[in-house]
C-alpha positions as CSV (number, residue, x, y, z in Angstrom):
1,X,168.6,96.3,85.8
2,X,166.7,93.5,86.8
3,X,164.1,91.7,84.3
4,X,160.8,90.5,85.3
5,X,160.1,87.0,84.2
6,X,156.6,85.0,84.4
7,X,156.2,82.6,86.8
8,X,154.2,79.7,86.1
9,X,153.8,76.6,88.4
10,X,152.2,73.5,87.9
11,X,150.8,71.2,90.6
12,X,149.1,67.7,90.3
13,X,147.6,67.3,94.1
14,X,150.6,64.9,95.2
15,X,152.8,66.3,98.0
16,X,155.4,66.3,96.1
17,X,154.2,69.3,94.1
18,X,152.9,71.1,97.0
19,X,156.4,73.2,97.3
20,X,155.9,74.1,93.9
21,X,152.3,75.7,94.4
22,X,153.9,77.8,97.7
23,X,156.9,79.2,96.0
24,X,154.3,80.2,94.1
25,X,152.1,82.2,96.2
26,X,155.3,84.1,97.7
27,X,156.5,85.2,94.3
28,X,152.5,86.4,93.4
29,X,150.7,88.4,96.9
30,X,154.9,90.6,95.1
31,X,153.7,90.6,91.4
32,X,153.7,93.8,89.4
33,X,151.0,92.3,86.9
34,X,147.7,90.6,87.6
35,X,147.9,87.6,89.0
36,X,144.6,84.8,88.7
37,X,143.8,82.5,92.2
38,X,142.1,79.8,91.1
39,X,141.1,77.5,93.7
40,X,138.1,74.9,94.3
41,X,136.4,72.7,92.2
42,X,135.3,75.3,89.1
43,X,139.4,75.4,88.1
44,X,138.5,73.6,85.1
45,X,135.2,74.9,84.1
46,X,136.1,78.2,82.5
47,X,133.6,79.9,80.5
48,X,130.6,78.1,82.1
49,X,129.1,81.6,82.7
50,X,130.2,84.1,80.1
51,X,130.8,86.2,82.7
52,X,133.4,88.7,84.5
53,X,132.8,90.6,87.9
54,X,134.5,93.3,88.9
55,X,134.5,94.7,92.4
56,X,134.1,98.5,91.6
57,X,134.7,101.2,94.7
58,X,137.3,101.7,97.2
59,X,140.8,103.0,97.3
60,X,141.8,99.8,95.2
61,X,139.8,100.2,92.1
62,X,142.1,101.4,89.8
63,X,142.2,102.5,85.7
64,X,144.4,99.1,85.8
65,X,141.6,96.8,87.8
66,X,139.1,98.5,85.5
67,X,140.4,98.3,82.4
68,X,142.1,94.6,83.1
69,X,138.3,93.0,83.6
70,X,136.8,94.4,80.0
71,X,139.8,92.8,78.4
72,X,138.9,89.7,80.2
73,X,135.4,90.4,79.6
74,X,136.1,91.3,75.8
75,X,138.4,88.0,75.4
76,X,135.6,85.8,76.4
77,X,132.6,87.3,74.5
78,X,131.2,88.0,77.8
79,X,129.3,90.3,79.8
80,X,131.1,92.7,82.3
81,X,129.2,92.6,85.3
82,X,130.5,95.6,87.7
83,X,129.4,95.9,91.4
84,X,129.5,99.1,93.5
85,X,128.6,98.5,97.1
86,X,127.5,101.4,99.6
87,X,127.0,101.4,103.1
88,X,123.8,101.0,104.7
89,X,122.4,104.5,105.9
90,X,121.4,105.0,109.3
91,X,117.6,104.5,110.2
92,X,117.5,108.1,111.2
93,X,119.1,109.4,107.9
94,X,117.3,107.0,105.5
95,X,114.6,109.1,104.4
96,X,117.0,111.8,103.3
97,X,120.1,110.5,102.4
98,X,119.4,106.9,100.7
99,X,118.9,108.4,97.3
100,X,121.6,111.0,97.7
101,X,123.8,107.7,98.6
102,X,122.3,106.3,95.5
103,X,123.1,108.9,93.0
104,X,126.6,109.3,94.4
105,X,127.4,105.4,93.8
106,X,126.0,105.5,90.4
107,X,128.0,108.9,89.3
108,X,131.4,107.0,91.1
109,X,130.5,104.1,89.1
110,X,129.8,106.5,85.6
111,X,133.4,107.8,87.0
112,X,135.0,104.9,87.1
113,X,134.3,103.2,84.2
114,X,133.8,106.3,81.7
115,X,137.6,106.1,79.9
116,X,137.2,102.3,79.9
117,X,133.8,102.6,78.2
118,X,135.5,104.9,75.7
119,X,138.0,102.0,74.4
120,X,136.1,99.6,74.2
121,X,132.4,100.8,73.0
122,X,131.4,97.2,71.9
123,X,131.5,95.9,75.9
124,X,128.5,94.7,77.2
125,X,128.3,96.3,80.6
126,X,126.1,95.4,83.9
127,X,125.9,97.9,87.0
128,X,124.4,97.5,90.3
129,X,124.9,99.4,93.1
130,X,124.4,97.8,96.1
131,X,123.3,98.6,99.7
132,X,125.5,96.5,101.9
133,X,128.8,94.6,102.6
134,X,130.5,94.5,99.0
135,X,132.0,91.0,100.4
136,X,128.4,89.5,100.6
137,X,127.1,90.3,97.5
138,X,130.3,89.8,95.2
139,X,130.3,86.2,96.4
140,X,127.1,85.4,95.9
141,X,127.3,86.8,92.5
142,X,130.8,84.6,91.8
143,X,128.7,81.5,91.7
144,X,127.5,83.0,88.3
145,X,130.9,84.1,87.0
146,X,133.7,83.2,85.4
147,X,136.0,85.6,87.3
148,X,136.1,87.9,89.8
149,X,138.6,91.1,89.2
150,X,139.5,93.3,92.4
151,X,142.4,95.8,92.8
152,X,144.9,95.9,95.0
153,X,147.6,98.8,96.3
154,X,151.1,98.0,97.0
155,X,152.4,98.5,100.7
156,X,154.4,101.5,101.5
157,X,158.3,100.6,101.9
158,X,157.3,97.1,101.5
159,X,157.0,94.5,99.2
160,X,153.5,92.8,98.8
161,X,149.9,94.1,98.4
162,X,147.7,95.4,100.9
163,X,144.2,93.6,100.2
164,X,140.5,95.0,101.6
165,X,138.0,92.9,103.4
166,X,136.2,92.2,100.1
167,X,139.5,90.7,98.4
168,X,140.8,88.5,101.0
169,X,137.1,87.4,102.0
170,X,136.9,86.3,97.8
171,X,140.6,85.3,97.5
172,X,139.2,82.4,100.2
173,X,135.8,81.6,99.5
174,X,134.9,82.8,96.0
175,X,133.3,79.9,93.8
176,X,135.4,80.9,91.0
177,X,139.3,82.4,89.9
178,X,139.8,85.4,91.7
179,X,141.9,88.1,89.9
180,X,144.1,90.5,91.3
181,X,145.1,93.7,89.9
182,X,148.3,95.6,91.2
183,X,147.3,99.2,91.1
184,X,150.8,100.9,89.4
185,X,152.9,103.1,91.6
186,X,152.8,107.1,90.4
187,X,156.1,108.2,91.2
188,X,155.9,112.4,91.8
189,X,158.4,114.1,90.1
190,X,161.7,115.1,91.8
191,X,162.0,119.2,92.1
């Protein structure tokens, strides 16, 4: 039986400590617990904002992504800001299918965050849904936060996580830490 330990590495900016950060980043993208990017100048500016974003939607967007941001958000004293994306409609089904596309976000969003909600009543909670690319609007809104929280799904028969668009485009331009949250493998039950 193996035993999981924490990895932490430490880096000053001198070559010498470069190895340090990469041996890093291979023992993380294989992580079974959330691991925080924090890169640019904001590193050291935590709790400027007050504020946690979480990238709600797609495959990704686990129990486990959701319920990781309102303990972040709940451990800061901040607000939980949660951003559902949707596809633009076609010009010819706009009239009649933006507002169903509307509703549908909102309920996936009501979905999604409902057993959260539950344990922790006290959370202040933002929603938007969004007409767009999710990638475009969370990071614009990461210049306001404190962190961004998106899920990610391990690879089938291989170790590592399989990111979206939306996470790798924030894991390299985001203007603040990026969280990742490993979705947990169900395992079916042998007949």
């Amino acid at each position: 039986m193996t035993t999981e330990v924490p990895l932490v590495a430490g880096a000053d900016g001198s070559e010498g400590s470069l190895p340090a950060v990469d041996r890093a980043v291979d023992e993380a993208a294989r992580a079974h617990c959330p691991v925080i990017v924090v890169r640019g100048s904001r590193a050291g500016v935590a709790g400027a904002h007050r504020r946690i974003l979480l990238a709600a939607g797609g495959p990704a967007t686990g129990e486990e992504t959701v319920r990781f941001a309102f303990r972040e958000a709940e451990a800061r004293g901040g607000v939980l800001d949660v951003v559902r994306a949707r596809r633009h409609a076609s010009p010819a089904a706009a009239d009649t299918s933006d507002g169903d596309d509307e509703e549908r976000a909102r309920t996936e969003l009501d979905d999604l965050l409902g057993p959260a909600m539950a344990d922790h009543p006290g959370a202040r909670v933002h929603r938007a849904t969004v007409e767009g690319p999710a990638r475009k609007e969370l990071l614009h809104r990461s210049a306001a936060a404190d962190l961004v929280v998106v899920g990610a799904r391990r690879r089938r028969g291989r170790f590592g996580l399989q990111l979206g668009m939306a996470a790798h485009t924030l894991l390299q331009h985001a203007a603040c830490p990026v969280a990742v949250v490993p979705l947990q493998q169900r395992r079916e039950p042998r007949p």
